[in-house]
C-alpha positions in Angstrom: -41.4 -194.2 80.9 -40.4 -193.6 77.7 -41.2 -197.2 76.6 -44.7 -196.9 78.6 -44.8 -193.3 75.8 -44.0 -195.3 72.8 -46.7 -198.2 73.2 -48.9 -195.0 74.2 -48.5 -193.6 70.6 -48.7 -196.4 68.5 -51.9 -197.9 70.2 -53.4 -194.7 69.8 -52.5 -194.8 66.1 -53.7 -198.1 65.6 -57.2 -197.3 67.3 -57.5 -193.3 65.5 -56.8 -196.0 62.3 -59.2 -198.0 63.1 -56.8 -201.0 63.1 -57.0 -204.1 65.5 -55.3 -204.2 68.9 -54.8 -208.3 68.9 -51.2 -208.8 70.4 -51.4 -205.2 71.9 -49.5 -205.4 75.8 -48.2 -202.9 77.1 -45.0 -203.3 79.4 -45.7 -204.1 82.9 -43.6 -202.2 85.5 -44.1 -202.4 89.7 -43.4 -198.5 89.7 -43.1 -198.9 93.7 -40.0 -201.1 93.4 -38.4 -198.5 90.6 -36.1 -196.2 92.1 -37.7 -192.9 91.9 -35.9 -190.2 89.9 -36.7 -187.5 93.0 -37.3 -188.8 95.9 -40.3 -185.3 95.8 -41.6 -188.3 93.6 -43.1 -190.0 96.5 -46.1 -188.4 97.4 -48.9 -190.0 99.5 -50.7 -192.1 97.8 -48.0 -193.2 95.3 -49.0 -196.6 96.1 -52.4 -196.6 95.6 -52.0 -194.6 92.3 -49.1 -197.2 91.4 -51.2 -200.0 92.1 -54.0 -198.2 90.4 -52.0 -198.1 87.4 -50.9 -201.7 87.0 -54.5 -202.7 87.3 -55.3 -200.6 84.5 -52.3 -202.2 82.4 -53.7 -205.8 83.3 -56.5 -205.1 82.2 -56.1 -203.4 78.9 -53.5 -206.5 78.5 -56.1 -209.3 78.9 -58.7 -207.6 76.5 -57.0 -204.5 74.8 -59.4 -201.9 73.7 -60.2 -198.2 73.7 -62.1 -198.2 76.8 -58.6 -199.9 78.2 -56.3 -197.6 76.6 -58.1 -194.6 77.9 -58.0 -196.0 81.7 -54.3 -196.3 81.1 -54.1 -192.7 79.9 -55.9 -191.8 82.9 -53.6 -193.5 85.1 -50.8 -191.9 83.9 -52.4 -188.3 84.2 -53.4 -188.9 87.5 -50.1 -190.2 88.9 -48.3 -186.9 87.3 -50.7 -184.7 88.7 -49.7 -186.0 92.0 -45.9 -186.3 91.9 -44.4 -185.1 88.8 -46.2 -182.8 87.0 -43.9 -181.9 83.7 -45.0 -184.5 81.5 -48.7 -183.7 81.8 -48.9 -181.4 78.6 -47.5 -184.9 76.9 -49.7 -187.0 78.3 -52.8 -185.0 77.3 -51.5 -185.7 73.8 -51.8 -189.8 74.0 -55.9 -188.9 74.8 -58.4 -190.7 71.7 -59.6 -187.5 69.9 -63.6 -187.2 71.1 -65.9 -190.0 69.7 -63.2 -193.0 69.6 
């Protein structure tokens, strides 16, 4: 996760900066074969939301944007809402400020 948080950050630098995304990929992970931290982690629907979440990656992969990027965001927030909470107040802060 924290690599996932550090591509998070600078991709939302380069977009606030207006800069281009080209060679932007975030790290692809099949969070369903990780071994879960707490196994509280595993919450119904961790699967969908898992698969959910890799979709979002591929796609922001083949064609990086903001559009993209915020998807990924999403992802994330809605996966922590369902199974591990702490990191939302985190997450909130990799959101594009309002017009981007």
């Amino acid at each position: 996760m924290r690599v996932l948080d550090a591509e998070l950050l600078d991709f939302r630098g380069r977009l606030i900066e207006g800069e281009s995304l080209d060679g932007a990929r975030f790290s692809e992970y099949r969070f369903t074969e990780l071994e879960p931290t707490d196994s509280t982690m595993l919450v119904d629907g961790f699967q969908a939301l898992s698969m959910a979440f890799e979709r979002h990656v591929a796609e922001f992969n083949a064609a990086p944007d903001a559009e993209k990027y915020a998807a990924v965001v999403g992802g994330c927030e809605a996966c922590h809402m369902r199974s591990c909470p702490g990191p939302l107040e985190r997450i909130a802060k990799r959101h594009l400020p309002d017009g981007q």
